[in-house]
C-alpha positions as CSV (number, residue, x, y, z in Angstrom):
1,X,106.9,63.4,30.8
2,X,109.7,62.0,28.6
3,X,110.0,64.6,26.8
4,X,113.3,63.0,25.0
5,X,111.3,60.8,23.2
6,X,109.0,62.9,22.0
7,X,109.0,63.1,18.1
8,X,109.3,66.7,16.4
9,X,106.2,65.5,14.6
10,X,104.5,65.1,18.0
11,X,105.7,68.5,18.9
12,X,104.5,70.1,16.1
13,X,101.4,68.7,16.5
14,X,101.0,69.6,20.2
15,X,101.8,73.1,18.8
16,X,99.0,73.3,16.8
17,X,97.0,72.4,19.8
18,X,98.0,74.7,21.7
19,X,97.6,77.6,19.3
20,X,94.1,75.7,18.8
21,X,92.9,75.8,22.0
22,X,94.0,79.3,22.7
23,X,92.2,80.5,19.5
24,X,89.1,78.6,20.8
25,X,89.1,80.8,24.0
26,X,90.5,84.2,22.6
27,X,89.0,86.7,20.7
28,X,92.1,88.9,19.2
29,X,92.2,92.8,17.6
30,X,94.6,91.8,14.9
31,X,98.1,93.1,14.6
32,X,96.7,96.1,17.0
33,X,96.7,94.1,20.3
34,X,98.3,94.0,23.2
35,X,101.6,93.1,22.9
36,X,103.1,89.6,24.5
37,X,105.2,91.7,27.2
38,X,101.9,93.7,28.3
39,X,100.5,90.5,28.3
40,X,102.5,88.4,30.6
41,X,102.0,91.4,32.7
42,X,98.3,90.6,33.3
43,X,99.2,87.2,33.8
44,X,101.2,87.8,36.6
45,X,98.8,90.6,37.8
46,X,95.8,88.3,37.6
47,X,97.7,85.1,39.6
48,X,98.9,87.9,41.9
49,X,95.3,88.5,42.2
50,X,94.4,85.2,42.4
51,X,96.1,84.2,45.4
52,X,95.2,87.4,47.5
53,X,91.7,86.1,47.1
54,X,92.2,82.5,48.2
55,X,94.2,83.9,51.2
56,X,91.8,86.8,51.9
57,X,90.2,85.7,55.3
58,X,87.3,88.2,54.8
59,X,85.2,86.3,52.5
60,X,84.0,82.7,53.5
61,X,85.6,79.7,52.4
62,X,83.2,79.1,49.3
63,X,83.4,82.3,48.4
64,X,87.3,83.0,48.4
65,X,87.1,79.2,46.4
66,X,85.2,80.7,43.5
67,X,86.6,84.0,43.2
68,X,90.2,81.9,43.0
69,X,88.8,79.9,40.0
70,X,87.5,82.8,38.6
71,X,90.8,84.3,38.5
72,X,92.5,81.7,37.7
73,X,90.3,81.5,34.3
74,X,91.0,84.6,33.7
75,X,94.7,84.3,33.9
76,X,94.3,81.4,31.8
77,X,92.8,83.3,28.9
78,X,95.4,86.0,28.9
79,X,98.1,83.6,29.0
80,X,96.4,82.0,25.8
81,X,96.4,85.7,24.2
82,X,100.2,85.6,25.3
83,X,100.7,82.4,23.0
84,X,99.0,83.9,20.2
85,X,101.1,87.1,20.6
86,X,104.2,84.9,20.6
87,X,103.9,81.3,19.6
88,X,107.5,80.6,19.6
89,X,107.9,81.9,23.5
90,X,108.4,79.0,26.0
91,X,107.6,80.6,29.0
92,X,104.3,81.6,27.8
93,X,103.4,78.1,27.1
94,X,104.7,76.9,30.5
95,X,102.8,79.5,32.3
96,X,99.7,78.2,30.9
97,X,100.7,74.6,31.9
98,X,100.9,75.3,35.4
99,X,97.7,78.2,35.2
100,X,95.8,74.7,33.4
101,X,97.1,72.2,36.4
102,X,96.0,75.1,39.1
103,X,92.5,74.7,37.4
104,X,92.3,71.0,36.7
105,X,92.5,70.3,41.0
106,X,89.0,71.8,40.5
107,X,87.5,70.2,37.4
108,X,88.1,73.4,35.4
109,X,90.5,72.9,32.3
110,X,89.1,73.6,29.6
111,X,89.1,71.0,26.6
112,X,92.2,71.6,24.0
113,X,95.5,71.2,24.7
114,X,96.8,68.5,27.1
115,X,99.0,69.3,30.3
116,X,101.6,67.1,28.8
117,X,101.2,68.7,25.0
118,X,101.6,71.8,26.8
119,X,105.1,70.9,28.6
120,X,106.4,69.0,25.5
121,X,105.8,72.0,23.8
122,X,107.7,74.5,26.3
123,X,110.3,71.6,26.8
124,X,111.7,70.9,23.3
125,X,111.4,74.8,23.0
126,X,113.5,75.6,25.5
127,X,116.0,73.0,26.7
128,X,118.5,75.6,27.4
129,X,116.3,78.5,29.4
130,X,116.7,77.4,33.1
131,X,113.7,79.2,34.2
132,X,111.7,77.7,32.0
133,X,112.7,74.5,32.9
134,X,112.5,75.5,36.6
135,X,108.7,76.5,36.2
136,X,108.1,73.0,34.5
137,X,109.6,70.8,37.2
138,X,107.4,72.6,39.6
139,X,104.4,72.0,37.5
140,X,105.6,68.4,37.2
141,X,105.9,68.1,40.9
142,X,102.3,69.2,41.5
143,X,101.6,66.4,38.9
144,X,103.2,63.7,41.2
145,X,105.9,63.1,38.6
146,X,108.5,63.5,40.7
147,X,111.4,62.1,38.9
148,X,110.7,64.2,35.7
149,X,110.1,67.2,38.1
150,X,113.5,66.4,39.5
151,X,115.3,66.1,35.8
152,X,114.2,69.7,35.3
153,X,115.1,71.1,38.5
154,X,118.8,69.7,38.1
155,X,118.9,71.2,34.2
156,X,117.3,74.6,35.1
157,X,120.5,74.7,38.3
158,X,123.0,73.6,35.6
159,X,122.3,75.7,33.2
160,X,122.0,78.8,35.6
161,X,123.8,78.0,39.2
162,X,121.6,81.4,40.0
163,X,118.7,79.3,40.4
164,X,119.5,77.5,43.1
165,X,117.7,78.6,45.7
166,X,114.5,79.0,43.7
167,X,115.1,75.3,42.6
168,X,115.3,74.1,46.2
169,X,112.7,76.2,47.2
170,X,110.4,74.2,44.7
171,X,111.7,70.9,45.9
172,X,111.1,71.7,49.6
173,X,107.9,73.0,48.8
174,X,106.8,69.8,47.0
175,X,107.9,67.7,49.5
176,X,111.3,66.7,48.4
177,X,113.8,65.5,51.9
178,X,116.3,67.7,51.6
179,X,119.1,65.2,51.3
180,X,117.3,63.9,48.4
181,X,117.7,67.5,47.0
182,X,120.8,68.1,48.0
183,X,122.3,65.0,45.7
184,X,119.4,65.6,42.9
185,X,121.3,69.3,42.7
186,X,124.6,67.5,42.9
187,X,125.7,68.5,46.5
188,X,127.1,71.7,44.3
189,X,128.1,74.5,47.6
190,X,125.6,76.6,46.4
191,X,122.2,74.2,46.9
192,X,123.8,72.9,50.4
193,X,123.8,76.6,50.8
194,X,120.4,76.7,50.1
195,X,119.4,74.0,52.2
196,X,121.3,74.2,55.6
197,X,118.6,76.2,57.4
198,X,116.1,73.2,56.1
199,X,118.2,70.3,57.2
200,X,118.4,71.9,60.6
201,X,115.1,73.0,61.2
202,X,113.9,69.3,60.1
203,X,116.0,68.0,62.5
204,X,118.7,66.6,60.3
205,X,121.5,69.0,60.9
206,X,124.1,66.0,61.3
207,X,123.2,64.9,58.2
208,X,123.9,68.4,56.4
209,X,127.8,68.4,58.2
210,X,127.7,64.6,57.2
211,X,127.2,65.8,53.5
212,X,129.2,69.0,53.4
213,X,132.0,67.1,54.9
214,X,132.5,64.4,52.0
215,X,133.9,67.4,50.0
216,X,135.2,70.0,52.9
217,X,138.7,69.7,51.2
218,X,137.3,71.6,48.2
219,X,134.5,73.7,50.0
220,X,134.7,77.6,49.0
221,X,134.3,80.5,51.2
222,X,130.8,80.4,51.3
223,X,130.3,76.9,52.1
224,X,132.8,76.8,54.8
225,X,131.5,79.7,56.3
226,X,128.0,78.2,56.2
227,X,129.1,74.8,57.1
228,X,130.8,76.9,60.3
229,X,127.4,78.3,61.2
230,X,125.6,75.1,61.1
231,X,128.3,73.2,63.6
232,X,127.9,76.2,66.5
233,X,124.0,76.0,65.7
234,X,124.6,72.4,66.7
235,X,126.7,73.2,69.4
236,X,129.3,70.7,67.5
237,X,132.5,73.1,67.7
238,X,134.8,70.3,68.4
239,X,133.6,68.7,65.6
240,X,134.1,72.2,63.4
241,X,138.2,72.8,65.0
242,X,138.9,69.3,64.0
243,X,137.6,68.8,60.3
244,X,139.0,71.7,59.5
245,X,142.4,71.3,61.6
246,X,142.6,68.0,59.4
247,X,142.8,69.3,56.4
248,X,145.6,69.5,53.8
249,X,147.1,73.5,53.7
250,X,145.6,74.6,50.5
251,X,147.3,77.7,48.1
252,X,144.1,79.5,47.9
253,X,144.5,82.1,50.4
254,X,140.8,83.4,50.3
255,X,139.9,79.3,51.3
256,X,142.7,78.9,53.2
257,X,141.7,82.4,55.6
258,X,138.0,81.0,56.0
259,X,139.2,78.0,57.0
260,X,141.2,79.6,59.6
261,X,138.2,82.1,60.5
262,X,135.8,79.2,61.4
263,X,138.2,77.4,63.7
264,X,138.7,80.8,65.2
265,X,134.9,80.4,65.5
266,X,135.0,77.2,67.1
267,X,137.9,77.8,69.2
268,X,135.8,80.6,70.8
269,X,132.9,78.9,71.4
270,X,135.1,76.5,73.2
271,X,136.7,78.5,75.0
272,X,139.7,79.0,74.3
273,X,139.9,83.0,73.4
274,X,143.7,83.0,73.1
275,X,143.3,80.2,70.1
276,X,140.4,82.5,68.6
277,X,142.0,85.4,68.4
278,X,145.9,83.6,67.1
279,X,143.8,82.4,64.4
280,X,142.4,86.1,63.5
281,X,145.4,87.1,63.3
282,X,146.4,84.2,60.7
283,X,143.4,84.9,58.9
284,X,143.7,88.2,58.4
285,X,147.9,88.6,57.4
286,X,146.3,86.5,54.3
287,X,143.5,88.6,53.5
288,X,145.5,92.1,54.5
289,X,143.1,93.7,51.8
290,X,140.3,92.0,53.2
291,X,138.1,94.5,55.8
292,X,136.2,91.5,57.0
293,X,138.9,90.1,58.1
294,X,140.5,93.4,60.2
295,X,136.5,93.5,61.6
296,X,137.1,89.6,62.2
297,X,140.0,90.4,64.6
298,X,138.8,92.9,66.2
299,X,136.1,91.3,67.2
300,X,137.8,88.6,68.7
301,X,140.2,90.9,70.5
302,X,137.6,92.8,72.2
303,X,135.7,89.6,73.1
304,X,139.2,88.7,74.5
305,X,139.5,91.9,76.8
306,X,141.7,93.1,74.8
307,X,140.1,97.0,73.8
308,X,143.1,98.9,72.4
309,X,144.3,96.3,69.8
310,X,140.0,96.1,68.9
311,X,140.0,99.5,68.1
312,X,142.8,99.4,66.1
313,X,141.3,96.8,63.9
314,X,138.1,98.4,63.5
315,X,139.8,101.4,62.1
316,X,141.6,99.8,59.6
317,X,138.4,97.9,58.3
318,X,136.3,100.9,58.2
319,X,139.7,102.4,56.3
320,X,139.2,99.6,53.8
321,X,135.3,99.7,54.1
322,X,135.7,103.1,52.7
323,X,138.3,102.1,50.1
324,X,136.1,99.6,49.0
325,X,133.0,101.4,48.9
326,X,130.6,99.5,51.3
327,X,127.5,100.3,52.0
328,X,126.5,103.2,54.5
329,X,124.8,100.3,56.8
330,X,128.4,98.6,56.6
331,X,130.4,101.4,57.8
332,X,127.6,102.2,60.3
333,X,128.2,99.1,62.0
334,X,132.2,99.3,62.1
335,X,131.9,102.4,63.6
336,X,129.7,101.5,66.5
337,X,132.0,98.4,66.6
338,X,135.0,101.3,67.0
339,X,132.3,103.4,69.7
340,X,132.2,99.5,71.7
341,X,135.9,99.2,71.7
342,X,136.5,102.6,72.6
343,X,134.0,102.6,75.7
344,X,135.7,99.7,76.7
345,X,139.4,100.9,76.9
346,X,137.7,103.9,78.8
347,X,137.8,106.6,76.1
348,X,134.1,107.8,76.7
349,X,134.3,110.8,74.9
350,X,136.0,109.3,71.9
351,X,133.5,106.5,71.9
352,X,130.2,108.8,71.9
353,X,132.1,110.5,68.5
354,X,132.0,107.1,67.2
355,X,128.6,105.9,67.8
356,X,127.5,109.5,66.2
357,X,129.3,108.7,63.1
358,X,127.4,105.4,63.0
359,X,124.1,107.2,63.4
360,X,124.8,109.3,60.8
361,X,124.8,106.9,58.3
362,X,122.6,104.9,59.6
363,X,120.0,106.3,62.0
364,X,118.5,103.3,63.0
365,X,121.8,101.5,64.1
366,X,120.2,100.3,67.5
367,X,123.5,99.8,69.8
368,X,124.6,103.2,68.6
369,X,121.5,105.1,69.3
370,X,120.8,103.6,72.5
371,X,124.3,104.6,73.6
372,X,123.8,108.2,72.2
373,X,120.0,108.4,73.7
374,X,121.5,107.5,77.4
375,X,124.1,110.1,77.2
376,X,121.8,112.8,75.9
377,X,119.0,112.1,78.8
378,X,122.3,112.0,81.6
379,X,123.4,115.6,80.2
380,X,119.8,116.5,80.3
381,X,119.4,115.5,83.9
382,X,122.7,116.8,85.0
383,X,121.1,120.7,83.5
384,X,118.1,120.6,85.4
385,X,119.7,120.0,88.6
């Protein structure tokens, strides 16, 4: 669709269409109705409904087939009693774009308003509601007009950087490579994000570090922290120590402390502990009111055989846990990390204290209860002797 060169008179008239067609299909109460809220509801209830049946493995292909397209014409007419609720909402309009190309793979459209009518419509409408735009390009991709569908994808992430992962989740679904998304969505840290796990599990993880790397000097938190996961997934910690040991000190110390946390990473995984746990203790004198980065260190001194100084670590991120109001699941976790650290500097007692803490927040914390079960069935044993 090009929808940029589409006249306001064709718009308009597409309108009119539209609002045609649903009146032709649509028999409405008046003012008394259902209201265009209630009625995107059904919509959503009814495509909900729609796919259950096609998936439902009970009923024979044929059948599961027709009660699909039956659905699907049903969400079709509500979504035209949406339009006629609220002409001037764009979502309604794209929702019955992509109900009408569902129903057009099976000869069902009815007559009235064009596919393309239809997205013209909820285009010039709405240039400026990502979502909208989102649902368009993934209509558009069904259409095989992939470079259109693309346009839309990149608008709906510019407009709303919180669409990301929906947006790459449409392209990947379509059939887009994901370098081809990646640099469709501007290589921005939050769609190579998006798509690391799909560049690895398509084989192309060198690729994804390739990509990330053109602009590791101004990578964030997140993506260096993602870009760290993907080089150990790819057993490639050399690789990780020595991009990130080549770049330029930067004044950002939130950057600057991630940075130093995945070459702790990578230092590890090579092998050299002593590096790992030097460069935990860089990383967190910059983030000092950081508890991730306390947890960080201890982590890396008790993977080091180093139990007292772990401990001491732990504590102070559960103190800033607490301060910072984490989640009970968070804290839960510290303090088995405290219970592990304890056990291993040989303060049983003290340890068992600490796992119960962690089950007390969270019941299900698995290291922590197994811990707690085994002592409770030794104590057992040792009073029926």
């Amino acid at each position: 669709m090009r929808a940029a060169a589409t006249s306001l008179a064709s718009i308009a008239g597409a309108a009119a269409i539209t609002a045609s067609a649903a009146l032709s299909i649509t028999t409405l109460g008046g003012p008394a109705g259902p209201s265009a809220a209630s009625l995107d509801t059904a919509v959503d209830r009814e495509l909900r409904r729609a796919v259950a049946l096609l998936d439902d493995r009970s009923l024979g292909t044929q059948d599961r087939t027709s009660r699909y397209r039956q659905a699907l014409a049903e969400a079709d007419r509500l979504a035209c009693r949406a339009i006629l609720a609220d002409p001037a909402d764009p979502r309604a309009i794209e929702r019955l774009a992509g109900i009408r190309w569902e129903r057009s793979v099976f000869g069902d459209a009815p007559a009235g308003a064009s596919l393309e009518a239809l997205i013209a419509v909820a285009s010039e409408r709405a240039p400026r509601v990502p979502d909208v735009q989102l649902e368009l390009g993934r209509t558009l991709y069904k259409m095989g007009r992939s470079d259109e569908a693309s346009e839309r994808m990149a608008r709906a992430v510019r407009l709303s950087p919180s669409l990301t992962r929906r947006a790459v989740g449409a392209m990947i679904d379509a059939g887009v490579p994901p370098p081809t998304a990646a640099e469709t969505l501007g290589r921005s840290s939050e769609a190579m994000i998006a798509l690391k796990d799909t560049f690895l599990d398509s084989g192309r993880g060198g690729e994804f570090l390739d990509l990330v790397e053109r602009d590791l000097a101004d990578a964030g938190a997140p993506l260096l922290a993602s870009y760290g996961e993907a080089c150990l997934q790819l057993e490639a910690a050399a690789r990780l120590r020595d991009r990130l040991a080549a770049l330029s000190p930067i004044a950002d110390p939130a950057i600057g402390a991630e940075r130093i946390r995945q070459r702790a990473h990578a230092s590890f995984a090579l092998g050299d502990a002593r590096a790992a746990l030097d460069d935990a203790a860089a990383a967190r004198r910059l983030m000092k009111d950081d508890p991730t980065y306390a947890e960080f260190f201890g982590e890396m001194a008790l993977a080091g055989g180093q139990p007292s100084e772990a401990a001491a670590a732990f504590r102070e991120a559960l103190e800033g846990a607490v301060r910072s109001a984490a989640s009970p699941a968070v804290r839960a976790r510290i303090y088995r990390e405290i219970g592990q650290a304890l056990h291993a500097d040989g303060r049983g007692d003290l340890a068992v204290d600490a796992f119960r803490h962690a089950l007390a927040l969270d019941p299900r914390e698995p290291y922590a209860l197994a811990r707690v079960s085994a002592l409770e069935a030794a104590t057992a044993e040792r009073g029926r002797r």
